[in-house]
C-alpha positions, 0 to 999 in steps of 0.5 A: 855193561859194567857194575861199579861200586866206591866205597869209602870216604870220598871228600866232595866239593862245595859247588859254592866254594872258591878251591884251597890252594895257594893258601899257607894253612893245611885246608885240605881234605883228605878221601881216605879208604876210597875203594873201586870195585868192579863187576863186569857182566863177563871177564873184561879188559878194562882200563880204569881212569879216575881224574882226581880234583887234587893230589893223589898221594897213594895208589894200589895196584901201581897205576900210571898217573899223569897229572891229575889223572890215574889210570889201572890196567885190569881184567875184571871178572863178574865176581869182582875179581881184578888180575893186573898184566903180571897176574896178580890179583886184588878185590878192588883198585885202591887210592888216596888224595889230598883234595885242595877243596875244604869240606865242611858236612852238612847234615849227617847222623849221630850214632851211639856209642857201641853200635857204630858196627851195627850203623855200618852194616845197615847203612852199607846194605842200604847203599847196595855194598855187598858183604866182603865190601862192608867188612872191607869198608867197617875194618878200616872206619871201625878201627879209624873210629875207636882212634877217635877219628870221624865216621864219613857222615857221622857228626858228633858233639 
């Protein structure tokens, strides 16, 4: 058996909506910050596929993609520890895309001013992050926050 938790903003698709592409203005939807972490019950070699629904534009360790397919060659410990074939280690597989659907939130939360990090740390701890995972995954958005970007949920008026 094998634990796997994603965190970060993955851009999800309208069932009901048609896909973006061929369309001349930039409608696409970024999935910033997506993280794999990985948790195997005993030290296992994996193969990780993700097929994305649009183009990825960066991807960490290097993977081989084919299409719209990427795939990590890793061993995996129960601690979350992943070591490539040349010995490297990395906390979690690492990709972004650009998705061709557009994404419009529905429902969300509103947080105040100076308490986005308290937000996060509740809410991630809700979702079952472990703590390395929420401080990976609040460094990145808290930063992205103060620069005026919007938090995966948030909706702000």
């Amino acid at each position: 058996m094998l634990g796997l938790a994603l965190a970060g903003c993955s851009i999800g698709e309208d069932a009901d909506e048609e896909p973006t592409a061929g369309r001349t203005e930039r409608s696409f939807a970024p999935s910033e910050k997506p993280a794999l972490y990985l948790y195997p019950r005993e030290v296992t070699r994996l193969d990780v596929t993700l097929d994305y629904a649009g183009e990825l534009t960066y991807t960490y360790p290097a993977v081989e993609q084919e299409g719209t397919k990427a795939t990590w060659q890793v061993t995996a410990t129960p601690a979350g520890e992943l070591t490539d074939a040349a010995g490297r280690e990395y906390p979690y597989l690492f990709w972004e895309g650009v998705n061709a659907r557009s994404f419009t939130p529905t429902e969300g939360f509103v947080v105040e001013a100076g308490r986005e990090v308290e937000f996060l740390e509740d809410k991630l701890a809700v979702l079952g992050l472990n703590q390395r995972e929420a401080a990976e995954f609040i460094t990145y958005w808290g930063a992205a926050d103060r620069r005026a970007r919007t938090l995966p949920g948030d909706v702000r008026r």
